[in-house]
N, C-alpha and C positions, 0 to 999 in steps of 0.2 A: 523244367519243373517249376511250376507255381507255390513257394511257401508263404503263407500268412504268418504274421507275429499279431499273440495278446495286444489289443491295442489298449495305451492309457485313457482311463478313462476319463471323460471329459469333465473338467470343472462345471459343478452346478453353482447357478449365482447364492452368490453369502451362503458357501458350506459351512461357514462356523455355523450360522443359525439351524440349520439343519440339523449338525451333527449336535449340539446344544439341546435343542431338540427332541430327539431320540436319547440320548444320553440321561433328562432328566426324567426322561418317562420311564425308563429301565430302571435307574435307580429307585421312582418312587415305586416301581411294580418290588421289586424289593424289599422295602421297607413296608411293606404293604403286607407283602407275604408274613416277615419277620414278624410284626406286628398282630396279625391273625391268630400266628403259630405261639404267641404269649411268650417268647423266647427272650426274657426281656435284656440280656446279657447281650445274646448276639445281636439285639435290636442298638443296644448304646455305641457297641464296637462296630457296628455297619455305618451309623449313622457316622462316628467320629470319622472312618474309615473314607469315606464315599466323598465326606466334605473339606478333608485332607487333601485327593485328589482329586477333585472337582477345584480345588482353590491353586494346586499347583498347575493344570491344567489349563486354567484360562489365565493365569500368569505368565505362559509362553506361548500362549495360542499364538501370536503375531511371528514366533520365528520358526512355527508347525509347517511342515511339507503336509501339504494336504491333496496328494494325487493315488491313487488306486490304479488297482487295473479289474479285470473282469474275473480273475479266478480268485483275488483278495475280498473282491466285491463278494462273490460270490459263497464264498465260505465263513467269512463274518454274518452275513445275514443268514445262513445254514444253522452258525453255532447258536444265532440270536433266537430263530426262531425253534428250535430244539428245546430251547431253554422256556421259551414260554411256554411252549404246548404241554414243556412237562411239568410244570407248574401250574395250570392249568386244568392235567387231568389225575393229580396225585390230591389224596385225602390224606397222608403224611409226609411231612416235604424230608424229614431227619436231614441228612445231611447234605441233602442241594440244597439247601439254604445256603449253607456254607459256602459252597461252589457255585454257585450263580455267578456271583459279582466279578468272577475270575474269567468268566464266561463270558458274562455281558460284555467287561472289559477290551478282553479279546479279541472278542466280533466286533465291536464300537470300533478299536484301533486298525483291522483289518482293512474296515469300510474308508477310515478317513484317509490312511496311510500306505495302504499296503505293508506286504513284509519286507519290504525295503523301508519302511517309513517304522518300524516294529520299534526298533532300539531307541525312539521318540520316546516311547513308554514304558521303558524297560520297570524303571522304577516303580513308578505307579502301579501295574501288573505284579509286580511280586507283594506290593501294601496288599491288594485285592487278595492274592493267592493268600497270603499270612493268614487270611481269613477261617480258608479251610483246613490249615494244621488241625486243629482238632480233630477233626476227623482222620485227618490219616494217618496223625501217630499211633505207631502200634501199643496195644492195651503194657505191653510189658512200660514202656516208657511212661505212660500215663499213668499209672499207677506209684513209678518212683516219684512224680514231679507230688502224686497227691500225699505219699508218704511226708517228703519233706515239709509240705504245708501242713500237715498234718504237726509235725515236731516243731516247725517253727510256729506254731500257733500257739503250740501247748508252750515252751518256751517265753513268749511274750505274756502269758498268764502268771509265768510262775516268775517272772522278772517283776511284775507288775503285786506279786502278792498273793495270788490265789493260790488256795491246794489244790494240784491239779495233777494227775495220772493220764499216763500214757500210754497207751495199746493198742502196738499196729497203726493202724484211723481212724482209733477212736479215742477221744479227749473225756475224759472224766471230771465232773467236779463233784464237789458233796452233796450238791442238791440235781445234777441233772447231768448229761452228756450228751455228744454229737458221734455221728459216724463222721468223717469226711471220704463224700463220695465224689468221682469224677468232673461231676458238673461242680464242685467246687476246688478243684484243681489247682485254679488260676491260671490254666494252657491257654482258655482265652483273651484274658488281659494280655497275657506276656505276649501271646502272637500279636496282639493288637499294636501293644507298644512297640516290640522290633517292626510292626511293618511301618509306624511312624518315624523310627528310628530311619529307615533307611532314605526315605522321603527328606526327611534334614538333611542327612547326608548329600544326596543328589542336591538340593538346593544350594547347601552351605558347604562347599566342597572341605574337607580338612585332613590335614597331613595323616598318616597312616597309626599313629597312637589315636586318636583321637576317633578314626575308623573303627578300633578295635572297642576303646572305652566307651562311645555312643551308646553300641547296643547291648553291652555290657547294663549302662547304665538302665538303661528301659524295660531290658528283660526285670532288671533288680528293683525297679518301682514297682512294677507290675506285680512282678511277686509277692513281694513285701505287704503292698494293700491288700492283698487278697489275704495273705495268713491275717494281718490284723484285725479284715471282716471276718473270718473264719471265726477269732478266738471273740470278737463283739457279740456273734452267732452264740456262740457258747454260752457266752455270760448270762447273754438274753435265757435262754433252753432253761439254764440254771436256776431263774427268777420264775418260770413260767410261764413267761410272757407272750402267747404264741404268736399275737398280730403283731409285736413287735417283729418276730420272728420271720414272719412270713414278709412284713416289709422289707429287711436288709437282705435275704435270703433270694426272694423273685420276685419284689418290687423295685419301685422306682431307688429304694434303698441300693441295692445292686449296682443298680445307673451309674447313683451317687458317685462310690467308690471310682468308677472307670472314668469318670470327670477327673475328681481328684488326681490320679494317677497322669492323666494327660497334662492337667497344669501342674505340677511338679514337674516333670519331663521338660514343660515347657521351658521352665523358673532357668532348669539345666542347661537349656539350649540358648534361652538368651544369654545366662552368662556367660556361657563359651562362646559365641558372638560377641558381644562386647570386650574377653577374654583377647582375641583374637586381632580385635580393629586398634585396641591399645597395643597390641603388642606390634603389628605394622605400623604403626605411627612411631613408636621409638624407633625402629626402623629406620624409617623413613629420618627422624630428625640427628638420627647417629650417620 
């Protein structure tokens, strides 16, 4: 009896450049989409997202196994192309936005690596995935997360001075009020920030407090910014001011916020790096 084995598949010259490549043409079909779809939130957290791991990515290309076989091959280009076509022939993307990049991902690492080569990207793959929490938390969960933005908003109003009533998700002040609905949540900052959260981690390995306290810390920026846009929201509503309004709400205002929040996060992570090289260095001198 005659058995064949999958044969590996044969290196193409400069598969970085190729998979390079491919890689940035998916992302920018993405951002493309994102873009279109006026989604200006999930547009800032794709973009931070994409170049997170596009930056950790070509940072170890040189010690990447980059061999395939023909059913890895095959089903990375299956997911790839699934994803276009359905992108391609949808008039409302809702929530394969979200899901793309998890996708493209997926199939991109298939093709380079195989699923022997997977655990390469483990990290990167779950940043991507973070992406679509929104979406698949269930409405009971998202609603508790928009309660507590909701309370801490109103909270940082009346710290700060204002008369301000609280009902359910809805923030009252004397001259105006807001509902908080879903899409101001802050589910997707926070996903944002734990998926960069985990990304440190893999890069800057650190002892298991510090596993704990990272995404700790990220989830709680993330939050944090958002109730403070929330109750800015408010002020504005309060004044009347509706272009104002519409700027921090689903304008580049929005954006703003989700920068902020990454450089903070950052501010955190350099000094637990530096935290860290001082502390092996007494170390080392003790």
């Amino acid at each position: 009896m005659k058995t064949n084995k999958l044969a590996t598949v044969t290196r193409l010259a400069h598969p970085q450049f190729w998979l390079l490549t491919i890689g940035s043409g998916l992302i920018a079909i993405h951002l493309t989409l994102v873009w279109k779809a006026e989604n200006t939130n999930l547009f800032g957290t794709s973009f931070l997202s994409w170049a997170a791991v596009s930056f950790i990515v070509w940072e170890k290309r040189d010690n990447l196994s980059l061999e395939s076989d023909i059913l890895s091959c095959f089903l990375g280009l299956a997911f790839i192309w699934i994803a276009l076509i359905r992108s391609a022939s949808m008039n409302s993307f809702g929530g394969f936005l979200y899901a793309s990049p998890f996708i493209f991902g997926l199939g991109l690492a298939l093709i380079a690596s195989g699923f022997q080569g997977l655990k390469q990207y483990i990290g990167e793959l779950i940043t991507l995935l973070f992406l679509s929490i929104p979406k698949l938390l269930p409405e009971w969960a998202i609603y508790k997360i928009t309660l507590l933005t909701a309370k801490s908003s109103a909270f940082i109003l009346w710290y700060i001075g204002f008369d301000v009533t609280l009902t359910g998700i809805n923030i009252y002040l004397p001259n105006g009020s807001v509902e908080v609905l879903r899409g101001c949540s802050g589910v997707e900052l926070i996903s944002q920030m734990l998926g960069l959260a985990i990304l440190f981690l893999l890069v800057f390995p650190q002892s298991w407090q510090y596993k704990v306290l990272v995404p700790i810390v990220a989830a709680t920026v993330g939050f944090m910014m958002n109730a403070g846009r929330v109750a800015l929201m408010t002020v504005i509503v309060a004044k009347d001011n509706m272009n104002a309004f519409d700027y921090w709400h689903s304008g580049n205002g929005s954006l703003l916020f989700s920068i902020i929040s990454v450089l903070m996060f950052g501010l955190f992570c350099w000094f637990l790096i530096g935290h860290n090289e001082s502390k092996n260095q007494d170390s080392k001198l003790s």
